[in-house]
C-alpha positions in Angstrom: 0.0 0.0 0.0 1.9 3.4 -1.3 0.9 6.6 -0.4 0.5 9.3 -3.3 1.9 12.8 -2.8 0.2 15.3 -3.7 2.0 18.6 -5.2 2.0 21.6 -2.9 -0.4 23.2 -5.1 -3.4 20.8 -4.6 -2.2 19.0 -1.1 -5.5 19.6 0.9 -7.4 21.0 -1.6 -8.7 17.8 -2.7 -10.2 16.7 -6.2 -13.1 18.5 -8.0 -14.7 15.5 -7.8 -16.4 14.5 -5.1 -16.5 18.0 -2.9 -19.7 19.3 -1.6 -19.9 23.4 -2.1 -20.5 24.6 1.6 -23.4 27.3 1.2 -20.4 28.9 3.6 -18.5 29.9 1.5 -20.7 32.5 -0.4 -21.3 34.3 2.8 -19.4 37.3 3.0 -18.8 37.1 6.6 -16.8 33.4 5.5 -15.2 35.9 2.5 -14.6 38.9 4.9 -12.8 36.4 7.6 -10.7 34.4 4.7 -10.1 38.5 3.1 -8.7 39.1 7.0 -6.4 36.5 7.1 -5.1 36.7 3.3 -4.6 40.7 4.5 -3.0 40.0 7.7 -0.4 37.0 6.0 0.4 39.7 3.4 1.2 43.0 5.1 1.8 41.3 8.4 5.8 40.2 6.9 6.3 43.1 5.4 5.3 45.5 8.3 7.8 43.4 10.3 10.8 43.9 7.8 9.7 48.0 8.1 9.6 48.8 11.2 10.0 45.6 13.1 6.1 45.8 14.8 3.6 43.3 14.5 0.4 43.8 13.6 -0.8 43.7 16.9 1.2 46.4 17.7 0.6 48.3 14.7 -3.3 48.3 15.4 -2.3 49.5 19.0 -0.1 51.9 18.0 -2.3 53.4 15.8 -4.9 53.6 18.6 -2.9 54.8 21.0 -1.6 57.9 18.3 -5.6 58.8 18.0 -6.7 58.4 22.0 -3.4 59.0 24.3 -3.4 57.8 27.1 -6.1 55.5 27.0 -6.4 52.1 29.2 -6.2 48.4 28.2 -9.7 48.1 28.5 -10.0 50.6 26.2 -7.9 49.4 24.0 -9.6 45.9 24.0 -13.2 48.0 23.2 -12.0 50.4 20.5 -10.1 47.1 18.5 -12.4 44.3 19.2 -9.8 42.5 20.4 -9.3 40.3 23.7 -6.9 41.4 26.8 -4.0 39.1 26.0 -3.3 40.4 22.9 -3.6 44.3 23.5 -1.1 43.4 26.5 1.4 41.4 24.9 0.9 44.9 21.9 1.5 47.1 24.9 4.1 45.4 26.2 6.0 45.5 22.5 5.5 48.6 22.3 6.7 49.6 25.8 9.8 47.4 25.2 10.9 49.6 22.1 9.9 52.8 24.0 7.2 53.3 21.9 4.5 53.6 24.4 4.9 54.3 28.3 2.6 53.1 31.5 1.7 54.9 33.7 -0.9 55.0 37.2 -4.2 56.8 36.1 -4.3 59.4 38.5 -8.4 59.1 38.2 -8.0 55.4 39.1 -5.1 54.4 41.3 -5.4 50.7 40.4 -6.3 51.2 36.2 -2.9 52.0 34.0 -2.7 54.7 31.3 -1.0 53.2 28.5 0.3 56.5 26.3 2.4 57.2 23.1 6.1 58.4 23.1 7.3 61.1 21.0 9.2 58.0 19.5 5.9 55.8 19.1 4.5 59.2 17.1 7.9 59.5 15.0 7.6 55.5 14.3 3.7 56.0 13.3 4.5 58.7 11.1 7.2 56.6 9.4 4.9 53.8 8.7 1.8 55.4 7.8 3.3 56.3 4.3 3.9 52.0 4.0 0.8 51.2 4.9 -0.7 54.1 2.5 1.5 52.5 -0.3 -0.7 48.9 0.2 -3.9 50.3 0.4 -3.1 52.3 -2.8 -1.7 49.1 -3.8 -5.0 47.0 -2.9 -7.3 49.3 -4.7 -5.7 49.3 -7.9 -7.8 46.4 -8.5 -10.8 48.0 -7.9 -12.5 51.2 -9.3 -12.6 54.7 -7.7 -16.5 54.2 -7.2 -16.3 50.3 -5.4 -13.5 52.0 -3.7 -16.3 54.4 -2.1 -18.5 51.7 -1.9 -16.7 49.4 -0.1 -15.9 52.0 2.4 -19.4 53.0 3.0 -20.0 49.2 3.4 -17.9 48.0 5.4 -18.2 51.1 7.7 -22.2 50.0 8.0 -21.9 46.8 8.9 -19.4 47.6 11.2 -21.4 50.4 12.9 -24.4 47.6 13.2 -22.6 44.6 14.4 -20.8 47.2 17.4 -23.9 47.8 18.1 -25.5 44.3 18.0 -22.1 43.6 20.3 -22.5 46.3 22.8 -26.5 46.3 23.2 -25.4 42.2 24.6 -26.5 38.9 23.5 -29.8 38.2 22.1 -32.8 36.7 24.1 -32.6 33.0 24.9 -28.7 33.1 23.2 -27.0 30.0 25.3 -23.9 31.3 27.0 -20.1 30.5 26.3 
C-alpha cells in the first residue's frame, strides 16, 4: 500500500470531484474572515521587515496615536480585540519605547498606557507604507467600489458594534 503525494499546489485541496460546495462559503462574513487573514499574512511580513512591529502592535499603535493615554480596556473596546493580545501589543511597544505606562491618576489601580514622541515618530514613518498597500489593494478596484466598499464595510461595522455592545440576544445560550 503506497501513499501518493500530492503537489503543494493541490495538497489539501482535494479533487473537484467529489466535494460538496459549503453554502459557507458565499457568505461574505466566511469571504470577509478568509479576506482578513489573506490581509493579515500579506502585510503582516512586510510590516515586520519596516519597522519591526507586528500587527498587533501596529493596530495599537495606531490607537494609541488617535486616544493617548487610553487604558487596556479601552484598547480591547476600540479594537475588538481580547486582553492578552492588547497586552502582549503594549508590552512591545513599551519594550521599544514606543508607548509608556503609567498610574491613572483618576484610578489608582487602572494604568494609562500613552504614546512616546518616538511611538509618534515610528507612526508617522509607517503610515506612508501602509498608504502605499492600500493604494496598492485598490488598484484592482474602481474609484466608485472604492467608495462603496468603504461605506459598506463602515455599515456593517457600525451595526454589528452595536448588535455587540447592546449584549447577547434573548434565549442566546452562553459560552
Amino acid at each position: 500500500m503506497g501513499t501518493r503525494r500530492k503537489n503543494k499546489a493541490t495538497a489539501g485541496a482535494g479533487s473537484a470531484a467529489g466535494r460538496r460546495a459549503s453554502p459557507a462559503h458565499r457568505s461574505f462574513i466566511y469571504k470577509i474572515g478568509i479576506l482578513r487573514r489573506l490581509l493579515d499574512r500579506y502585510s503582516g511580513p512586510t510590516l515586520a521587515v519596516q519597522s519591526g512591529l507586528t500587527l498587533a502592535e501596529w493596530r495599537v499603535l495606531t490607537n494609541l496615536y488617535s486616544f493617548s493615554p487610553t487604558t487596556s480596556r479601552q484598547l480591547c473596546l476600540r479594537l475588538r480585540t481580547d486582553k492578552a493580545e492588547v497586552s502582549r501589543a503594549c508590552a512591545g511597544l513599551i519594550a521599544r519605547g514606543y508607548a509608556s505606562r503609567r498610574v491613572d491618576p483618576k484610578d489608582r489601580r487602572s494604568a494609562l498606557i500613552v504614546i512616546t514622541r518616538r511611538g509618534e515618530r515610528g507612526h508617522d514613518q509607517i503610515i506612508p507604507l501602509r498608504q502605499a498597500l492600500q493604494k496598492e489593494l485598490e488598484r484592482s478596484l474602481s474609484k466608485a467600489e472604492v467608495t462603496k466598499l468603504h461605506r459598506i464595510l463602515d455599515k456593517l461595522m457600525q451595526y454589528v458594534s452595536g448588535k455587540i455592545d447592546a449584549g447577547p440576544p434573548p434565549g442566546a445560550a452562553k459560552r
